[in-house]
VEXDREN-2710 file (C-alpha; in Angstrom, 1 decimal):
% VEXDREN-2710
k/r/px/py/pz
1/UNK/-87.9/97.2/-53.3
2/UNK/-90.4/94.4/-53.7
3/UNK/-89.9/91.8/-51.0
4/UNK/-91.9/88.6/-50.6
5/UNK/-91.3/87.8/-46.7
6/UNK/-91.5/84.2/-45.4
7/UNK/-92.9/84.4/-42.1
8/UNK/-94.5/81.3/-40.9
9/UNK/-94.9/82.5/-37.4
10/UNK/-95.8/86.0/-37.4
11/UNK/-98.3/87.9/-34.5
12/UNK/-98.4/91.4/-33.4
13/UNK/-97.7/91.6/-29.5
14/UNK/-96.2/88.5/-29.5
15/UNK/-92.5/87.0/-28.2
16/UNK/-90.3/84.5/-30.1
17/UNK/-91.0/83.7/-33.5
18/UNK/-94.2/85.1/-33.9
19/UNK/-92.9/88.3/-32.9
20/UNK/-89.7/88.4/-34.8
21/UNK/-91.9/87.5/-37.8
22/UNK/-94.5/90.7/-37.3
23/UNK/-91.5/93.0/-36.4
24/UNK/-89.6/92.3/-39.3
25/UNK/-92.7/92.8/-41.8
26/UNK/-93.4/95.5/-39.8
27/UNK/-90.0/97.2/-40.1
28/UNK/-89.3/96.1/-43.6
29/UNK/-92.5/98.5/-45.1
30/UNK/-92.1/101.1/-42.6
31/UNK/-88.4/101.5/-44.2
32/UNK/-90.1/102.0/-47.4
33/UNK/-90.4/98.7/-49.1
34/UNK/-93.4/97.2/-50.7
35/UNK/-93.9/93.6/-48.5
36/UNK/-96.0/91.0/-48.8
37/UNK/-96.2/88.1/-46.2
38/UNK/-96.8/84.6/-46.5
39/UNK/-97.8/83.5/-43.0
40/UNK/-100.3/80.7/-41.8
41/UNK/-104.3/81.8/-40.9
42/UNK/-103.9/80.8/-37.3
43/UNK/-102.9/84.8/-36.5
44/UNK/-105.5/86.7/-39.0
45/UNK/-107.7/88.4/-36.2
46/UNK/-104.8/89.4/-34.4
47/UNK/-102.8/90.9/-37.7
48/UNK/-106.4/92.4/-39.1
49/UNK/-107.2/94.5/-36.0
50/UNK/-103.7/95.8/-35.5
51/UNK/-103.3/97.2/-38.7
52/UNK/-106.8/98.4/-38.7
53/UNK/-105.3/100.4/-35.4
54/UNK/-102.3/101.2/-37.3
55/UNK/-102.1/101.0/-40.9
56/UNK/-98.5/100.1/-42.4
57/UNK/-98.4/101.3/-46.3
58/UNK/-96.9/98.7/-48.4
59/UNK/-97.6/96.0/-46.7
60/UNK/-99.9/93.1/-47.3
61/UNK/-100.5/89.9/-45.6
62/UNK/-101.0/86.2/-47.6
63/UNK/-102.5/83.4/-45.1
64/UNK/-101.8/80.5/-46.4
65/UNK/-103.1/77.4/-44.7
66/UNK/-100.9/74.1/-44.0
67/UNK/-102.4/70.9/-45.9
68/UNK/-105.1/69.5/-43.4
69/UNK/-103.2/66.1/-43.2
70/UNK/-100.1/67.8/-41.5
71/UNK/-102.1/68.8/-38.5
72/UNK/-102.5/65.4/-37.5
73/UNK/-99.0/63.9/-36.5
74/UNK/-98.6/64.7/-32.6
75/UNK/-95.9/65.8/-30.5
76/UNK/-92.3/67.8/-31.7
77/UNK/-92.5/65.6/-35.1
78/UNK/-96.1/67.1/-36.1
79/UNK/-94.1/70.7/-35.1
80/UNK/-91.7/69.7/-38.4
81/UNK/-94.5/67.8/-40.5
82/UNK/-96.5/71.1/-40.2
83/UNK/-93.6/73.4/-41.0
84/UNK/-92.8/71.4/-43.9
85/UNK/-95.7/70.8/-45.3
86/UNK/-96.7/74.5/-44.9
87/UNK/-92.8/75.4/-46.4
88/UNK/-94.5/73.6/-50.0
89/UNK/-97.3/74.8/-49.9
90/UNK/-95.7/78.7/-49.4
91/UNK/-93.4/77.9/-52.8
92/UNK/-96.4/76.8/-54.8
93/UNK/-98.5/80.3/-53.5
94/UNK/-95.2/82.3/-54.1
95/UNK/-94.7/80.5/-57.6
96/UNK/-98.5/81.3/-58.8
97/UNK/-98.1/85.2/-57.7
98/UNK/-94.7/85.8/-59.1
99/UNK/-96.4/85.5/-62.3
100/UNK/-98.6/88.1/-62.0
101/UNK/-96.9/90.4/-59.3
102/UNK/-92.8/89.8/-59.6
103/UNK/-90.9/90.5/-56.7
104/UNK/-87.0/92.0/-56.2
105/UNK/-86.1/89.5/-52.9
106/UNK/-87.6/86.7/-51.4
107/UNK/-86.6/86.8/-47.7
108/UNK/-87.3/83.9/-45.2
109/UNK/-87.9/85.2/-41.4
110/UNK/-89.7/82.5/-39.5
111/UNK/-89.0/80.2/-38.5
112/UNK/-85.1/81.3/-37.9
113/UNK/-83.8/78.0/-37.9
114/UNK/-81.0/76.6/-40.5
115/UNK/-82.0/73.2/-39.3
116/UNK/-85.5/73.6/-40.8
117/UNK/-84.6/75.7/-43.8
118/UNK/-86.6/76.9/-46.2
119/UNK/-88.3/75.9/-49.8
120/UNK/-88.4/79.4/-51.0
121/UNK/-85.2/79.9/-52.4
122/UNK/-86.0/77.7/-55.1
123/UNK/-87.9/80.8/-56.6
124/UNK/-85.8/82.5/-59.6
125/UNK/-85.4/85.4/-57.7
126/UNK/-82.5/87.0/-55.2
127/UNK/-83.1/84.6/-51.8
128/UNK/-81.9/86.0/-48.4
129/UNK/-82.4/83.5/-45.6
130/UNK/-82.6/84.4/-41.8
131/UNK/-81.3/85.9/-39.3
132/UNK/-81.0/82.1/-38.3
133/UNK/-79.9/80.2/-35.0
134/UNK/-79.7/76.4/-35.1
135/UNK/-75.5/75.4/-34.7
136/UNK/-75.4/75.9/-31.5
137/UNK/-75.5/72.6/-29.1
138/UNK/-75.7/72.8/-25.0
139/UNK/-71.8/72.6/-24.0
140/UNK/-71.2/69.0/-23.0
141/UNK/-70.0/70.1/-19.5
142/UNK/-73.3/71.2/-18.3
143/UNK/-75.0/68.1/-19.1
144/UNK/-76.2/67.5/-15.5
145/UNK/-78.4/70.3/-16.1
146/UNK/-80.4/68.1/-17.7
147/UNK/-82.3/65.9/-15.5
148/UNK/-84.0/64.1/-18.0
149/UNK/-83.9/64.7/-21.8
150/UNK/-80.0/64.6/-22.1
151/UNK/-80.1/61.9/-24.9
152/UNK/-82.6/64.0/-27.4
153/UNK/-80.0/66.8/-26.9
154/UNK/-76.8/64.5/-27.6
155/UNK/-78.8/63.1/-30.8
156/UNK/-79.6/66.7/-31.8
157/UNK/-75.4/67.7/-31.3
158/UNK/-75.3/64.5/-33.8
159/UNK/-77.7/65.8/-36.2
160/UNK/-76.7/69.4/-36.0
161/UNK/-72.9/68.0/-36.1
162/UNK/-72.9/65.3/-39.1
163/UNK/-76.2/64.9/-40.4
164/UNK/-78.0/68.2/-41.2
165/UNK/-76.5/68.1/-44.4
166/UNK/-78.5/65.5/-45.6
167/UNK/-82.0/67.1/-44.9
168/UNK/-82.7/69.0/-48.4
169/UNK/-85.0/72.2/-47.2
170/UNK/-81.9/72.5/-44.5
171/UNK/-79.1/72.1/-47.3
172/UNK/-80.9/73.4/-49.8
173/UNK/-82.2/76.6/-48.5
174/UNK/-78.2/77.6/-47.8
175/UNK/-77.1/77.4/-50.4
176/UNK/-80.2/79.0/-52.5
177/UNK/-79.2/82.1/-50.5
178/UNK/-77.3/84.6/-51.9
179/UNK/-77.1/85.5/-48.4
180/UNK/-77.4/83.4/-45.0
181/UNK/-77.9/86.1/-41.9
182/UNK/-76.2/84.1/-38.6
183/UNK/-77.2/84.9/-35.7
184/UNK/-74.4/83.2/-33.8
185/UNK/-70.7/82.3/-34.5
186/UNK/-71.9/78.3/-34.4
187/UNK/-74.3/78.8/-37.2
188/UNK/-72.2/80.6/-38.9
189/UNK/-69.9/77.7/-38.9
190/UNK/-72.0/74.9/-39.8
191/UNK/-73.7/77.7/-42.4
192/UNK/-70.5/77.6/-44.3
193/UNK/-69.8/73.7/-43.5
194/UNK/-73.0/73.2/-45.9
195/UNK/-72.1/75.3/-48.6
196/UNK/-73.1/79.0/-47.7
197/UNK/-72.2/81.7/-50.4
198/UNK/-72.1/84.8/-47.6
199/UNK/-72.6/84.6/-44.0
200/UNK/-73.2/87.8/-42.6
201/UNK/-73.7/88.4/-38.8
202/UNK/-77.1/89.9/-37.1
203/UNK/-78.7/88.9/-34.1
204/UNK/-81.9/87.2/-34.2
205/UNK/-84.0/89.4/-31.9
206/UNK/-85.0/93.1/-31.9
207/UNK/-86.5/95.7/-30.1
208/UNK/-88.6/98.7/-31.2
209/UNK/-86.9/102.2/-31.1
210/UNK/-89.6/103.8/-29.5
211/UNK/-89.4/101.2/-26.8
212/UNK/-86.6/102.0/-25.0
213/UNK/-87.4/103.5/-21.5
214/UNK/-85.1/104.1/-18.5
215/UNK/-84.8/101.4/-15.5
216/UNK/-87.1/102.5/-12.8
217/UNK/-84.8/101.2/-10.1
218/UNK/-83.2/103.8/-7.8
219/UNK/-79.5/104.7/-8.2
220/UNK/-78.7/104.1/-5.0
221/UNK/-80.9/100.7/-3.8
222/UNK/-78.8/98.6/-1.7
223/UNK/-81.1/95.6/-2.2
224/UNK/-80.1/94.1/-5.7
225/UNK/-83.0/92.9/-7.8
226/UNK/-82.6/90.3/-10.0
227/UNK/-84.9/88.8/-12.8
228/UNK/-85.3/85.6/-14.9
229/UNK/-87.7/85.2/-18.1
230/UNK/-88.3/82.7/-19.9
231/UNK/-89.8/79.2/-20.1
232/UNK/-89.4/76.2/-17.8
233/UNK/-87.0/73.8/-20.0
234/UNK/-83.9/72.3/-19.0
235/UNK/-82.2/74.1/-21.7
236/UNK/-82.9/77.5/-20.5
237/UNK/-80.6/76.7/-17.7
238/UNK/-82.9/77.8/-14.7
239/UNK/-81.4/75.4/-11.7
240/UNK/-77.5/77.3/-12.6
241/UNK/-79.4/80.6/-11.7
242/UNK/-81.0/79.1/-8.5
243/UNK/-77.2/77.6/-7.5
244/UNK/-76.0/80.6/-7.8
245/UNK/-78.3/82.2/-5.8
246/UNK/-77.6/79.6/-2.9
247/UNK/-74.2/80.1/-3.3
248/UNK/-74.4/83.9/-1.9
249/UNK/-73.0/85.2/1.1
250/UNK/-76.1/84.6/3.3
251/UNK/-75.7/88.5/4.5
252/UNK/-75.8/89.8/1.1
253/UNK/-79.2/91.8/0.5
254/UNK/-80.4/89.7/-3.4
255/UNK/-83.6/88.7/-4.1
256/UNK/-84.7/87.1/-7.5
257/UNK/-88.0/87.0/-9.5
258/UNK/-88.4/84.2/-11.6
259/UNK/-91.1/84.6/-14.4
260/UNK/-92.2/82.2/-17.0
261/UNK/-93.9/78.6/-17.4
262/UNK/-93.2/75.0/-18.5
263/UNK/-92.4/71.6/-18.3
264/UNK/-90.7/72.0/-15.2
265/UNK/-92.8/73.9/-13.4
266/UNK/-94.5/71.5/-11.1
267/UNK/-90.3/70.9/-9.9
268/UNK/-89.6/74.3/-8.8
269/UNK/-90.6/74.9/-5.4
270/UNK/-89.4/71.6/-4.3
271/UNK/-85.8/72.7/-6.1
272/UNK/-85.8/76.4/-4.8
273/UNK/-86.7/74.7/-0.6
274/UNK/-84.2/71.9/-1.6
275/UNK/-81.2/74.9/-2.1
276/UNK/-82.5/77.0/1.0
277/UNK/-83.0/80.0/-1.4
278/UNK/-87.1/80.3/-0.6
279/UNK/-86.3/83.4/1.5
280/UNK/-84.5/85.3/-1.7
281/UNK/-86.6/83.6/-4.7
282/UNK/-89.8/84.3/-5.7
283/UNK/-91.9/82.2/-8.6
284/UNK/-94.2/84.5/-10.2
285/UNK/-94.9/82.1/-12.8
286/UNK/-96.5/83.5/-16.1
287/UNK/-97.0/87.4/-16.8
288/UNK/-98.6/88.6/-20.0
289/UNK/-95.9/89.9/-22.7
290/UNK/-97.2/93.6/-22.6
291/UNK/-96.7/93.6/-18.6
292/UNK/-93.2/92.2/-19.2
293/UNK/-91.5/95.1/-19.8
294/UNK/-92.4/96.8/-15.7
295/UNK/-90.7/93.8/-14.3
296/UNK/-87.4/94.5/-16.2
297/UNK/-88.0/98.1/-15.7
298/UNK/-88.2/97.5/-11.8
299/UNK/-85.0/95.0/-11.5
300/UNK/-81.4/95.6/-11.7
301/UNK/-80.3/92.7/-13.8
302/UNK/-81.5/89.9/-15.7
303/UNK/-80.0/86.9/-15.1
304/UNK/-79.7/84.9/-18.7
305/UNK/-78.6/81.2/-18.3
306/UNK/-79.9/79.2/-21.6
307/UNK/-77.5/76.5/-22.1
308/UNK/-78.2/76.5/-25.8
309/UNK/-80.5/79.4/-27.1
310/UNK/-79.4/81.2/-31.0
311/UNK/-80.1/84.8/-29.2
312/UNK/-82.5/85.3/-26.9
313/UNK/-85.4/87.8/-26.9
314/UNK/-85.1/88.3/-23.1
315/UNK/-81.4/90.1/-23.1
316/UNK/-83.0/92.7/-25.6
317/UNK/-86.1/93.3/-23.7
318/UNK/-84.1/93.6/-20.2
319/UNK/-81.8/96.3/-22.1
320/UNK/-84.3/98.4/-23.8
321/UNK/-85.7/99.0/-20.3
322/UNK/-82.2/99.9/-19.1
323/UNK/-81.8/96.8/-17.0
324/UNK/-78.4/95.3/-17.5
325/UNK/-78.0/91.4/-18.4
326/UNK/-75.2/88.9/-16.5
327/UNK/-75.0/85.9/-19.1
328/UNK/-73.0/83.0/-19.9
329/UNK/-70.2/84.0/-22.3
330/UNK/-71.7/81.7/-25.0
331/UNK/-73.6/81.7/-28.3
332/UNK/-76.1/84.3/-29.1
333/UNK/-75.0/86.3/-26.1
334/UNK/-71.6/86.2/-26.9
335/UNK/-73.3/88.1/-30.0
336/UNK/-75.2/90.9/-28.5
337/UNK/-73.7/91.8/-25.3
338/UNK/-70.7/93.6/-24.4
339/UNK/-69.0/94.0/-21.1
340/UNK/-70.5/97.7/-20.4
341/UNK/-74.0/96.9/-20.1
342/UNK/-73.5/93.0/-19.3
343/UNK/-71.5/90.5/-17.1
344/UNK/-70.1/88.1/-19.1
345/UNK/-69.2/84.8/-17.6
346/UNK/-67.3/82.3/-19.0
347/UNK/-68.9/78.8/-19.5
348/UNK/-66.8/75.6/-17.8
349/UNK/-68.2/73.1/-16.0
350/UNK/-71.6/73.2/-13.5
351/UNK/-69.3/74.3/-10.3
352/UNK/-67.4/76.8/-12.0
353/UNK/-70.2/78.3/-14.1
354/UNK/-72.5/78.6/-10.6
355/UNK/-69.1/80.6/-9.2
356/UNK/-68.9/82.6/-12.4
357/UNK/-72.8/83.5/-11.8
358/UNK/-72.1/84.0/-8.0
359/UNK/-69.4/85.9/-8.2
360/UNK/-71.1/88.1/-11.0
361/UNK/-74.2/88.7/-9.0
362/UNK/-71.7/89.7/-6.0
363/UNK/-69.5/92.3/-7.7
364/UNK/-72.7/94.6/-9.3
365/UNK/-74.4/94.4/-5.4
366/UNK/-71.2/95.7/-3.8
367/UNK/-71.2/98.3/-6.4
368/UNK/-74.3/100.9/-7.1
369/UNK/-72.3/103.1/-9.1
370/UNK/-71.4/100.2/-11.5
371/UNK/-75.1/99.2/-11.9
372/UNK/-76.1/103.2/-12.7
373/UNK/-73.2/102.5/-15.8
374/UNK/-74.9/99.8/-16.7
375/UNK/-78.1/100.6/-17.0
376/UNK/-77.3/103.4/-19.0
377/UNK/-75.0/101.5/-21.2
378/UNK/-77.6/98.9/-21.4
379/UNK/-79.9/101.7/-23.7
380/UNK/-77.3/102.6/-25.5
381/UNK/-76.6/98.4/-26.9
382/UNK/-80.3/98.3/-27.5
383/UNK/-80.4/101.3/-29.7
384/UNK/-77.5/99.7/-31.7
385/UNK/-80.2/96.0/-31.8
386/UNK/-83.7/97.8/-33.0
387/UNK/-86.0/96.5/-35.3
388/UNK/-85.3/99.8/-37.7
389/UNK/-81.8/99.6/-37.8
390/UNK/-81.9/96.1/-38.5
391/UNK/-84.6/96.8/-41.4
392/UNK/-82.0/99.6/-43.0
393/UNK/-79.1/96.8/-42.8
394/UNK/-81.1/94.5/-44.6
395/UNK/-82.0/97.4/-47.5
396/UNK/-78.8/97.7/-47.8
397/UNK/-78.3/93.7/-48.2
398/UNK/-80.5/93.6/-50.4
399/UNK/-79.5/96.3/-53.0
400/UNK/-76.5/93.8/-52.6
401/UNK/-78.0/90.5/-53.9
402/UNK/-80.3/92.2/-56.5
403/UNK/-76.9/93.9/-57.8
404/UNK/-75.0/90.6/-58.1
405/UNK/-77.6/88.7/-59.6
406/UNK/-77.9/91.2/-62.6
407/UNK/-74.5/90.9/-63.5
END
């Protein structure tokens, strides 16, 4: 088919949005359709030389720029301003080349937010919007977790709760779709709360098939390894995951490595002497993306705390290197893992959550043969999460939508 992809964040190489918007592109032509992107011009060099390194056939990349005046409004509200701005000008560029070069499916990638939405289902063609996060909100209970910054999060819970509907690319952009792609059970929710046709479940994240590569941990280590990723916000839930290391039997052989960077960086060491845990927690701090994947390879679990997070790029990446995930029961890991390759815990209050953790991280280092399950396990839930398979789902959805609309 002919697909016109929305991918305002889109980078080869790259985590998070920008990588979800290359991988999908990426995946979309490799499974045979003709794609063209509309992405900003921030990311040319970067797209240019890796396709001179590896062509893809059918597809082609459309840099259009944001108007000038929406790179001027600091802080989180510029972040919208730009998007928005950008959002019109991608539906005037998509308008002028439909014209000339129709298209069977428009498909919004980037940014996978509901909350933002997207302009470019007012095109007269078959719209498919996501996979998208934004309904989830941080569980009240675990407010303390937030040291600051607890009243931006209760006015998003408002926003995302009773307002959202009244912000048109948001409302709009739903129900243009002839298909919404959730990537969590809350989204789906408030998907359907603003007038969804279809809500159809898929994880926001991927991994590449050829990616996958066994743990390099020995079966038989009696140290347990553990590993964190991500950045330094309150919302990723770091301080749960340095609680629950405290809360270890003191004779119990754990050590965790805690890579990433952010706001709260400067506040670590002070937390991690504060809790006793210096001798079993190391800060790393920041590792390039392509080096990620030896630390997951060389640990034994990830440890995933976000408090709010639509997926989570981290589980995948820990799994397609065979290294199991212990997560709170909640959200987009409710989604994506299942209890062979991952230890759920449920999500109550700060105490009980910090036991769940604790008494997680105890059961799989009192029991090697569990964690050579796991890891194995762990491949076999990436395979069923890579960017390919994902790519063929979305064919299929798409034969869907262009179906109905002929009718």
């Amino acid at each position: 088919m002919r697909v016109l992809v929305s991918a305002y964040a889109c980078e080869p190489h790259a985590g998070s949005e920008p990588g979800g918007g290359w991988n999908w592109s990426v995946a979309l032509a490799r499974a045979g359709h003709r794609v063209t992107v509309l992405t900003l011009p921030n990311t040319r060099p970067q797209i240019a030389a890796e396709l001179a390194r590896h062509p893809v056939p059918g597809l082609e990349f459309v840099h259009v720029p944001a108007p000038r005046w929406s790179q001027r409004v600091p802080g989180q509200a510029g972040v919208y301003v730009h998007y928005l701005a950008w959002q019109w000008r991608a539906h005037r560029v998509a308008r002028r080349r439909l014209a000339s070069d129709p298209v069977d499916v428009v498909h919004h990638v980037s940014y996978g937010s509901l909350s933002l939405g997207s302009l470019l289902g007012r095109l007269p063609v078959p719209f498919v919007l996501g996979p998208v996060g934004g309904g989830q909100c941080t569980p009240p209970r675990l407010r303390r977790m937030y040291a600051s910054g607890w009243t931006a999060e209760v006015a998003r819970r408002v926003v995302v709760r009773y307002l959202l509907r009244l912000v048109p690319t948001a409302r709009l952009a739903v129900r243009d779709a002839a298909v919404v792609l959730v990537a969590n059970d809350e989204t789906a929710e408030l998907a359907e709360r603003l007038g969804a046709r279809q809500t159809i479940p898929m994880a926001d994240v991927g991994v590449s098939a050829d990616a996958l590569v066994p743990s390099d941990v020995p079966s038989g280590a009696d140290r347990l390894r553990l590993l964190w990723v991500g950045r330094y916000y309150a919302r990723k839930g770091l301080p749960l995951a340095l609680r629950a290391m405290a809360a270890l039997p003191r004779d119990l052989d754990v050590t965790l490595r805690i890579v990433g960077h952010g706001p709260l960086e400067a506040e670590l060491p002070a937390m991690v002497a504060r809790l006793g845990v210096e001798d079993r927690v190391q800060l790393v701090g920041r590792v390039a993306h392509e080096n990620i994947a030896q630390e997951y390879r060389a640990s034994d679990a990830l440890l995933f705390t976000s408090l709010r997070d639509s997926g989570g790029v981290q589980m995948l990446e820990a799994l397609s290197q065979g290294c199991p995930v212990i997560a709170l029961d909640h959200q987009g890991a409710a989604v994506i893992l299942d209890d062979a390759a991952a230890c759920k815990v449920p999500v109550s209050d700060v105490a009980g959550t910090v036991a769940g953790l604790r008494d997680a991280i105890v059961a799989l280092a009192e029991d090697p043969e569990r964690r050579r399950r796991m890891r194995a396990a762990s491949l076999e839930l990436a395979r069923q999460h890579t960017w390919e398979g994902k790519a063929d789902t979305v064919g299929r959805i798409y034969e869907q939508v262009v179906r109905d609309a002929a009718r």
